[in-house]
Structure formats: structure tokens, C-alpha cells
N, C-alpha and C positions, 0 to 999 in steps of 0.2 A: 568530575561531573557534578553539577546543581541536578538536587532534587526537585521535581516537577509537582509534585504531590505528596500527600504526606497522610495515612490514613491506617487501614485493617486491613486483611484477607480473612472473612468470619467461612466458616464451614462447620455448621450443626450449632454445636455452645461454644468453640473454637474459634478466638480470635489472634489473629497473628500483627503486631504491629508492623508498617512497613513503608520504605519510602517506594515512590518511584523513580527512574530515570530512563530519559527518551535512549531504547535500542537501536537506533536509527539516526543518519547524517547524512545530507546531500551534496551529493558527488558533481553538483552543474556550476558551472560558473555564474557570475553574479557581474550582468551586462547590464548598464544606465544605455536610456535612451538620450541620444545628443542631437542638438541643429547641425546639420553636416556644413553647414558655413563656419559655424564658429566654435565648436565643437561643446557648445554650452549645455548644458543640464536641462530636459523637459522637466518641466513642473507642472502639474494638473490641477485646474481650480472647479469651484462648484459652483455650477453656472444655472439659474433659473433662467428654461425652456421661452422664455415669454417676454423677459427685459433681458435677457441674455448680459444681467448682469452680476458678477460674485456674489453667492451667498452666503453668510456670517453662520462661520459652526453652528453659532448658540441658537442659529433663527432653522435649522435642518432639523424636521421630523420623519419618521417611518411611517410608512402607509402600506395598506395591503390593498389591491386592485380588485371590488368585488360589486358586480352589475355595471359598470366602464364608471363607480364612483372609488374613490380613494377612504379606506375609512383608516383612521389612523391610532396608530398604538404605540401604547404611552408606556415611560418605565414601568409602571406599575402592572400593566399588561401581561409581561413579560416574565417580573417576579412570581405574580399569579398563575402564570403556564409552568414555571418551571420544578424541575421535580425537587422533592424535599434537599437540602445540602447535604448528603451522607459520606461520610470519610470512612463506608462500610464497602470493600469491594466483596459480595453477598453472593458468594456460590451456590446457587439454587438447583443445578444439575449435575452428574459428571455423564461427560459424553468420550465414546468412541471418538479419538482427535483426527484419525484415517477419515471419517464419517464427515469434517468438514471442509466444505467445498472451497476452495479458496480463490471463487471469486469472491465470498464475505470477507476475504479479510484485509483491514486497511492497516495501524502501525503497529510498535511495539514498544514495551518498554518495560528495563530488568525491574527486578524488588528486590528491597536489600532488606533485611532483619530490621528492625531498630535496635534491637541487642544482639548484642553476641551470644552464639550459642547457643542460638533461640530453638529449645530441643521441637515446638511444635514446630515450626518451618520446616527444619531436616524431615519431619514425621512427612509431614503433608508432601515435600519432594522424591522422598522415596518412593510413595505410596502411589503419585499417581508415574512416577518411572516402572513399576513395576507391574501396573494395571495397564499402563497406554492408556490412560482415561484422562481428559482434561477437564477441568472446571468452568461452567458455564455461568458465568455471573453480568451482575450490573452495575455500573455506580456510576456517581456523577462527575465529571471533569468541567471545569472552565463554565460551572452552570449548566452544563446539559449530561445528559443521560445518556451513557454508551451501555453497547453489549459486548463483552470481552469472553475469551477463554482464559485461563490460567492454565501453563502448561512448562511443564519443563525442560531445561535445555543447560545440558552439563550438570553444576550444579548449582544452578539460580532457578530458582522462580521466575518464566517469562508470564506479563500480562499482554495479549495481545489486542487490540479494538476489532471487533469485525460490525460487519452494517447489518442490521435487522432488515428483514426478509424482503418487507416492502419498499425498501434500497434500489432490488433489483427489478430490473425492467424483462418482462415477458417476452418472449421468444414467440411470439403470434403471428407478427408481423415482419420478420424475415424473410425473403427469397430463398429458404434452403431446399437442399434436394431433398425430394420424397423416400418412394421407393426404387430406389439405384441398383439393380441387379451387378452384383459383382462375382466375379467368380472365382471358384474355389483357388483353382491356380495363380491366381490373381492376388487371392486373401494370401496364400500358402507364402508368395513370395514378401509379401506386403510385411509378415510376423519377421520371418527372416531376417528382411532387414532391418526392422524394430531389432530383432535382437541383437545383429550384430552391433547397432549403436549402442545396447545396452548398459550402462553402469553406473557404479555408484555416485549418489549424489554429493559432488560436490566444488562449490559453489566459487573457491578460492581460483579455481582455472578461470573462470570469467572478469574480465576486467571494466572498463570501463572508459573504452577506447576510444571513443567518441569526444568528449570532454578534454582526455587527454591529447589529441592528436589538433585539436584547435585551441588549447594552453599552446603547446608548442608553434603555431601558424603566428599566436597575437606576440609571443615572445620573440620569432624571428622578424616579423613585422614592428619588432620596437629598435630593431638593429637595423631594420632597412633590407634586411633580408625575404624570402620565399621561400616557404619552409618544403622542402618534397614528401609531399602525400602519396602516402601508397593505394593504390586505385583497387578495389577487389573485382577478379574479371569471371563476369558471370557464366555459369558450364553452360553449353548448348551440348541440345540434344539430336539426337538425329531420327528421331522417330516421335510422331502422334501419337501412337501405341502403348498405354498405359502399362500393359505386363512388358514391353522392349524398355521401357525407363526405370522398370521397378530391376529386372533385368540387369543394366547396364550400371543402376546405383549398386545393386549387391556386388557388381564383378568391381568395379572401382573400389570400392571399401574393401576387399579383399585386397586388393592392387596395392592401396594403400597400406 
């Protein structure tokens, strides 16, 4: 693996040197869009709205849309928003990791010591394995400003990215349901069967069979072949009746 970064983990007067590398790989395949006449390559050009004719990289500026006027920003704009370059990832809190929600959280990626044997790393990994606290910091990537946890898993140092608060979009303006009187017999069976699905997490059972079962369709399609799809056929139920389906999933899972 190429390291991505290359900086600190500071906590108090404690600085830990450290790389990073992306914990994360995507599993989708990688489709070009083609003229279905001649199976050629779309290519996308930059086209001004007005003489609808190509526009030359060098002559393309940025604009922000503000009163229906365009007003535009310059490199120099942008240097001047941006937050200082710090190759400090700057643990400002340790939080309860239970305590975060994860819709905040977008990718990840391991840290390796830059030496060997780096006794503060081991310190800082034990320490928060045995609190369940993870570190709540900031630093800068790619020119901009994340908000990460530092948190451990085995025995690496994970730094995670989550989104700052204002990320997320308010819940105001949904159609959810209100006050929904449910009842108790209702609830009783509802935990039941929570519990009988219950177990430990993990995450190896799940695959990624989607991607895989249409690898397989384009590979028998390069033979001339139809590949056979297996079709999932959906339960019906025989009843409207919320507690008769809550009912009938418990006795099935048993069955099962």
C-alpha cells in the first residue's frame, strides 16, 4: 500500500509520527459509457451555454452564483479560505466511540508508526482499547479540513473521517409518523423477534453479490453465453394484521 499522508497524531505534548493508508476499496466495477453503434468511447467536452462552442482549460473559471450575478474566485481566494497546512492530526477530545452516530461517518484509513516500536503509539492504543474512548480531532487532508475520530481496531491505530454537524440535513420536514399507539403485545413480540435475529457482529458473512453475479452475466456474455441468475422470490403474507406478521416471522425463524 502507498501512503496517502504523512504527518503526527499529537495528544497533550505527545506527538506520534505517522503515515496514513486508505482502509477502504471499492468492490463496483468500473463501466465506460459507449455509442451502442460502434461501441466507441463517450468523451465530454466543455462547452459555453451561449456559442455552444469548446472551451480551452486555460480560458475556465469558478464562479459562485450570488443575487442571479456570478462573482468569481480566484486561486488566491481559495489559498485564503483554506485552513492552515497542518501535518498535526490534533486530538482535542476523547469521546464515548458508542456515543457516535454513524450517520457522521464517511472513510477510513490505517496509521502505521513511522518507527518501529514507537512505545508512544502502543501507549495511546492500549489506552484508548481499554477506556472504549476514542479521539476526537482535526487536521487537514487534500487542502481542506476534516473531522476524524482516532480509534482502535486490533492492533492499529484507525483514523476515521466523519462529517461535521452541519453535514447533516434536519429531520423537519419528513412525513414520519407521529404518535402511533402500539401495543404492548405488539411491542412484546416485536423484541422477540429482534432477539431471535440477534448476534454478534460480523461482517465477513456478507458479501457483495450484486457486483459479483453481474462480473459473472459480462464474462458469460463475452462467450456468447446467458449466464442464470438466481431470482430472490419474495415471502407473502397472508395477513394485514401487524401482530399476525410479527407472529408468523417469529414462528418461521423458529421453523428455520
Amino acid at each position: 500500500m502507498r501512503s496517502i499522508w504523512k504527518g503526527s497524531i499529537g495528544f497533550g505534548l505527545v506527538s506520534i509520527p505517522v503515515k496514513l493508508y486508505s482502509a477502504v476499496q471499492s468492490s463496483t466495477l468500473n463501466l465506460d459509457m459507449l455509442d451502442s453503434r460502434d461501441h466507441a468511447r463517450i468523451r465530454y467536452q466543455r462547452v459555453n451555454e451561449h456559442t455552444h462552442k469548446e472551451v480551452p482549460y486555460d480560458k475556465i473559471v469558478k464562479g459562485y452564483k450570488l443575487n442571479d450575478d456570478y462573482i468569481i474566485v480566484e486561486e488566491q481566494d481559495f489559498i485564503d479560505a483554506a485552513p492552515e497546512k497542518s501535518k498535526v492530526i490534533e486530538i482535542e477530545d476523547f469521546v464515548n466511540i458508542a456515543e457516535v452516530n454513524p450517520m457522521f461517518y464517511e472513510t477510513s484509513y490505517y496509521t502505521e508508526p513511522d518507527t518501529k516500536n514507537n512505545k508512544a503509539y502502543a501507549l495511546l492504543l492500549k489506552a484508548l482499547q481499554q477506556s472504549k474512548k476514542a479521539g476526537l480531532a482535526r487536521f487537514v487532508l487534500r487542502s481542506t479540513e476534516s473531522l476524524c475520530i482516532v480509534h482502535p481496531v486490533k492492533n492499529v491505530l484507525v483514523v476515521t473521517r466523519i462529517r461535521f454537524g452541519q453535514e447533516i440535513r434536519d429531520t423537519d420536514d419528513l412525513n414520519v409518523p407521529g404518535e402511533v399507539k402500539v401495543s404492548k403485545k405488539e411491542l412484546d413480540v416485536g423484541l422477540a423477534l429482534i432477539d431471535q435475529y440477534a448476534s454478534k457482529f460480523d461482517v465477513s458473512k456478507f458479501k457483495d453479490e450484486y457486483h459479483n453475479e453481474l462480473l459473472n452475466i459480462i464474462k458469460a456474455k463475452a462467450k456468447g453465453k446467458r449466464a442464470t441468475v438466481k431470482k430472490l422470490k419474495p415471502r407473502k403474507t397472508t395477513s394485514d394484521d401487524l401482530y399476525d406478521q410479527l407472529m408468523s416471522s417469529l414462528k418461521a425463524k423458529k421453523g428455520a
